[in-house]
N, C-alpha and C positions, 0 to 999 in steps of 0.2 A: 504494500500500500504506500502510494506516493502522498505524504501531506507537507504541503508547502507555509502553512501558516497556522499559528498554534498562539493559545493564551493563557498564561502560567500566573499563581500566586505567588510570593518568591516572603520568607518572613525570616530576617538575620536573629540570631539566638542574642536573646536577651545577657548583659550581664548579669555575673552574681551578685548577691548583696554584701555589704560589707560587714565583718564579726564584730562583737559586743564581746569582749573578753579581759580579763585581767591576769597579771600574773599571780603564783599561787607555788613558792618554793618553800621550803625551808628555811628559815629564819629570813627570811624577805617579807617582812610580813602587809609591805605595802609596797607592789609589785608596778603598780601601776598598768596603764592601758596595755594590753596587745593583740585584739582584734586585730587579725590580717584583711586583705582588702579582695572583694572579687573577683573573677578573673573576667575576662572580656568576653561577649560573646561570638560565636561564629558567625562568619563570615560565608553571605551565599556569592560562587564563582561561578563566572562562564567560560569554559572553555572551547573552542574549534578546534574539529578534529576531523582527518580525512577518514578513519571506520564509518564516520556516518555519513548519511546521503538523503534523510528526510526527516521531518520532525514529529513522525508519528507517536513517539515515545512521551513527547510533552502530551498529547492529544488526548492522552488514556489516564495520563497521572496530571496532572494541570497543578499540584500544591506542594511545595518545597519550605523546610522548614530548620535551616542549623541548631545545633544545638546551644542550650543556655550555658554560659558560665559556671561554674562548679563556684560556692558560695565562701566566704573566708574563714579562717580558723584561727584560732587562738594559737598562742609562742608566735606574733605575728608572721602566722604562716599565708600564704594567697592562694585565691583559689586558683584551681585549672582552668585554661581556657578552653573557650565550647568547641567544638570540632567542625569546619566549613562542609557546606555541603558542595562541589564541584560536577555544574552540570555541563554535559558536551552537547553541541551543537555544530552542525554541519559546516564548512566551509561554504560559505557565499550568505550567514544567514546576518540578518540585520535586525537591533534589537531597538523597540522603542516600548518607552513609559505610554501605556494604552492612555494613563487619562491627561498629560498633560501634550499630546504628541510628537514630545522632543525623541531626538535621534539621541540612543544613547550610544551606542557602538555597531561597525560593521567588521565583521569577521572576514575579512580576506584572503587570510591568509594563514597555513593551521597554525597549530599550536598556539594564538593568540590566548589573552589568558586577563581578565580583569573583574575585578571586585562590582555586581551588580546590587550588591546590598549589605553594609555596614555592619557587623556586628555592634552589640551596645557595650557599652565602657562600666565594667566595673564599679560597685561603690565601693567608698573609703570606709576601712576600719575606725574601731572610737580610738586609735593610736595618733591619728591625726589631730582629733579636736583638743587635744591636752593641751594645753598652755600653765604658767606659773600659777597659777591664781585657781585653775578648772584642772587638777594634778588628778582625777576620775572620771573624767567623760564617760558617761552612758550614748552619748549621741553614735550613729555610724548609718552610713548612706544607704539605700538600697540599688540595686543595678539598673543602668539606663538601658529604657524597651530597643530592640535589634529595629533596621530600618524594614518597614515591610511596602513592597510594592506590587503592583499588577503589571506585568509583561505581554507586551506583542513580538512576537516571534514571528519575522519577514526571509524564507530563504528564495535568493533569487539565485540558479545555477549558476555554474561557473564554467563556462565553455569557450573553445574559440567560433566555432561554427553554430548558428542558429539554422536549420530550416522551417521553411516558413511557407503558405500556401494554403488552398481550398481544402476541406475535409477530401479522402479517399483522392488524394493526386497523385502517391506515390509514396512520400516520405518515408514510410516506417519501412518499405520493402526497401530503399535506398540504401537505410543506413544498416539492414541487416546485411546489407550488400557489399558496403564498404569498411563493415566494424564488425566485431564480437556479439554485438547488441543482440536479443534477439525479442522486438516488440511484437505485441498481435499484430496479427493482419487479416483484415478479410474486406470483401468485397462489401462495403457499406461504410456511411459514413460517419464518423466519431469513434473509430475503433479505437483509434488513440484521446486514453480518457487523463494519461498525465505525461508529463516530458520522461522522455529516453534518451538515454545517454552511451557513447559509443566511444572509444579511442582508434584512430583510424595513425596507421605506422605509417612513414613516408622516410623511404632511406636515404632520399637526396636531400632533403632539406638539412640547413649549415648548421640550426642552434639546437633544433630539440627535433628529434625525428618521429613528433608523433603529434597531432591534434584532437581535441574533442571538440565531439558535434555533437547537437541536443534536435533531438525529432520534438519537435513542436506540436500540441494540438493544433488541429485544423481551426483557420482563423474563417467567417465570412463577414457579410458586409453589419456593421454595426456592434463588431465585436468592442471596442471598445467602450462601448455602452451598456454592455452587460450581453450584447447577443449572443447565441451559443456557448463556447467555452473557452473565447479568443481572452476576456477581461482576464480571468484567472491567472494565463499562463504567458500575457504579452509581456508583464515585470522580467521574467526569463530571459529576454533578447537582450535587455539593456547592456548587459554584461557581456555580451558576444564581442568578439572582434570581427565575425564578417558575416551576412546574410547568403542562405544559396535558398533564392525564392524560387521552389519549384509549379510549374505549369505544366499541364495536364492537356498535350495536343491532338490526344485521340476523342473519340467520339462513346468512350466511354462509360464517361464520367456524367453524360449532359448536357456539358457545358457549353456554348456555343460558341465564345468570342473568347480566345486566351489573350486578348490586349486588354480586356474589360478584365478580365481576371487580376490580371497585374495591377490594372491601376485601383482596385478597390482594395486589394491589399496592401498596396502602398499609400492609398489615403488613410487606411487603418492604425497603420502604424506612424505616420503622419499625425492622427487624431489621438493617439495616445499620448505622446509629448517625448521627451528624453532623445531627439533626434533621431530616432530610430530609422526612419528613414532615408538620412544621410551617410548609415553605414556604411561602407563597401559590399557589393552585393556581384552575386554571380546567378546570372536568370539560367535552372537548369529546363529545358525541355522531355519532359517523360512521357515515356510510354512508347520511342520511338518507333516498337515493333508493331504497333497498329496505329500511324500517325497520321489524321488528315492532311494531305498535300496543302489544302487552305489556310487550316490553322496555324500549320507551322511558316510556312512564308507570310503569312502577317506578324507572326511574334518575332519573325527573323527582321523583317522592316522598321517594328517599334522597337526591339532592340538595339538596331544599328543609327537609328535617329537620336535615342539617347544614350548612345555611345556606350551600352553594356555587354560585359562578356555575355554570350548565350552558347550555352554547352549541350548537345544533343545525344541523350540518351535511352539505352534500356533496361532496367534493373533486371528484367524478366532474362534477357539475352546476354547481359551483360555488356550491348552495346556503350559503347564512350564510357563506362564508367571508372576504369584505369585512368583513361585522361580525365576525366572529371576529379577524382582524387588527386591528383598530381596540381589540377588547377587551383584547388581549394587551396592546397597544401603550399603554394607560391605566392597567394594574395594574403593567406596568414600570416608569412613568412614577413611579404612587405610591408605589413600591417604593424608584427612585433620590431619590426627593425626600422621603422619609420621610415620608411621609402614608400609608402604610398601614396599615390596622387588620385585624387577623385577625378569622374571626367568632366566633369564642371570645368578643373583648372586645367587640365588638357585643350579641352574646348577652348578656352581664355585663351592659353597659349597658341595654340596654333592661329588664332582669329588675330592676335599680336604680330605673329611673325606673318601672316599674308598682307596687316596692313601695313608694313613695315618695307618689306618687297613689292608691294603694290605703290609706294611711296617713293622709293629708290627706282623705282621703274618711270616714274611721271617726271624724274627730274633727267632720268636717261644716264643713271648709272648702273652697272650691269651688278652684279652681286660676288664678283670676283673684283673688279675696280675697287668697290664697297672694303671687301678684306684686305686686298692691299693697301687702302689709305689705313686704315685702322694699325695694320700693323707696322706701318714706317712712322708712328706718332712716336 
């Protein structure tokens, strides 16, 4: 069971109270004060850990409680301190106080490790209130109450690769295709009822020779708004480094127009906010092995008008999908190494350098004259 979001009680162990005590030796026959003092309470911890991967664990036990302080004793001895309770939580999950909505912490990265709620402090033995004048204090403190708060627990995965598309397009066969994963699959639509995760191995790539990709539930039009099961699982992409939007060019699926397809997925993601739509994106084409000649030459035309890679494949036949792995595995690569250019600034560029040539052309300088002046400066 995949559960992405979960809501915990969280309550730090109280300190102990502080001792009412005197001494009581032999021929000491006034020993004065020595209440020892409480000990502090536990301390509730979150920790990130990679063993986990959903927060179904909170979901069933929702109430967390450290322990109190051990209380103080006489020959000012102190009490023991209460014992933390240290809970684990998934890499990618993000913790906020439910009633005031602040961010309190994002786990990015494991082994991360911070105090979400205070143990209480001890009270003072009556060894402290003595003074010259007050040489028997009866007075001594009791332990201050542990911090107690209410939790919302946000996991958004942690992947390189998001795919993203219509219910029943392809995705889950894809990625059993190109990774270990192995999601349902069947012919209907919302098979995929939570994100799937996959490590896909790439022995050219220079830094890390492997990526994940997360199968995304099917998004359609108004998912942002709660339709279907797009709102749930669109937090998911944020964290992506690149999008492979796949499109569904046979006849199916129903679908009639795979240009219409695209652009309501990218309004979707558009309408959710966090730029999602400005990722890097690679439009895969599925299903090639029964592929309408129409559909796929119009997503080949809106592809090349907005300048994006379109990769054509078949998960059934295994048509293109070696090279579609390889392509993924190139645009992550440029993504982590910062050599990525959107084609916005491609576009930009090339639209620069024609009016620039178009410009040295109208004054009747050739573009070799152009570099030799340049270079005799």
């Amino acid at each position: 069971m995949f559960i992405d979001e979960a809501i915990i009680r969280i309550k730090a162990g109280d300190g102990g109270n502080g001792c009412m005590a005197f001494r009581r030796e032999k021929f000491v026959p006034r020993g004065g004060p020595s209440g020892g003092d409480g000990g502090r309470g536990g301390d509730v911890i979150m920790e990130s850990s990679e063993r986990h991967n959903t927060l179904v664990h909170f979901r069933f036990n929702p109430e967390y409680k450290a322990e109190r302080g051990r209380h103080g004793e006489g020959s000012n001895c102190s009490g023991r301190e209460g014992e933390p309770v240290v809970l684990k939580v998934p890499v990618g999950t993000i913790v906020y106080n439910k009633e005031t909505g602040e961010k309190i912490h994002d786990f990015s990265q494991p082994d991360e490790r911070i105090v979400v709620a205070h143990g209480g402090r001890g009270g003072r033995g009556n060894q402290h209130f003595a003074t010259s004048t007050h040489q028997a204090p009866r007075e001594h403190e009791p332990g201050f109450p542990g911090e107690e708060r209410v939790l919302r627990l946000e996991l958004k995965l942690l992947a390189d690769v998001g795919l993203v598309g219509y219910p029943n397009v392809g995705k889950s066969t894809l990625i059993s295709r190109i990774s270990a994963a192995r999601p349902k699959i069947a012919d209907y639509p919302f098979t995929t009822l939570q994100p799937n995760l996959g490590v896909v191995t790439i022995g050219e790539m220079p830094h890390e020779d492997s990526y994940v990709v997360a199968d995304i539930p099917g998004l359609i039009e108004g998912a942002h708004t709660g339709t279907g099961l797009g709102i749930q699982f669109l937090r998911h992409i944020e964290r992506t480094r690149v999008l492979a939007h796949i499109i569904d060019v046979s006849d199916a699926s129903g679908r009639p127009d795979p240009v219409k397809d695209f652009d309501v997925i990218m309004g979707e993601l558009a309408s959710f906010g966090a730029d999602l739509e400005k990722k890097p994106m690679i439009v895969v084409a599925t299903k090639m092995d029964v592929a309408n000649p129409e559909k796929l030459a119009k997503l080949r035309k809106h592809c090349k008008k907005l300048k994006l890679d379109l990769l054509e494949i078949s998960a059934v036949t295994g048509q293109g999908v070696k090279e579609l792995k390889y392509a993924i595995g190139r645009r992550v690569e440029e993504v982590r190494a910062g050599a990525y250019v959107p084609p916005a600034a491609k576009k930009r560029v090339a639209s620069e350098r024609k009016a620039k040539k178009k410009a040295l052309a109208a004054r009747g300088i050739s573009k070799q004259a152009a570099f030799r002046k340049r270079k005799s400066r």
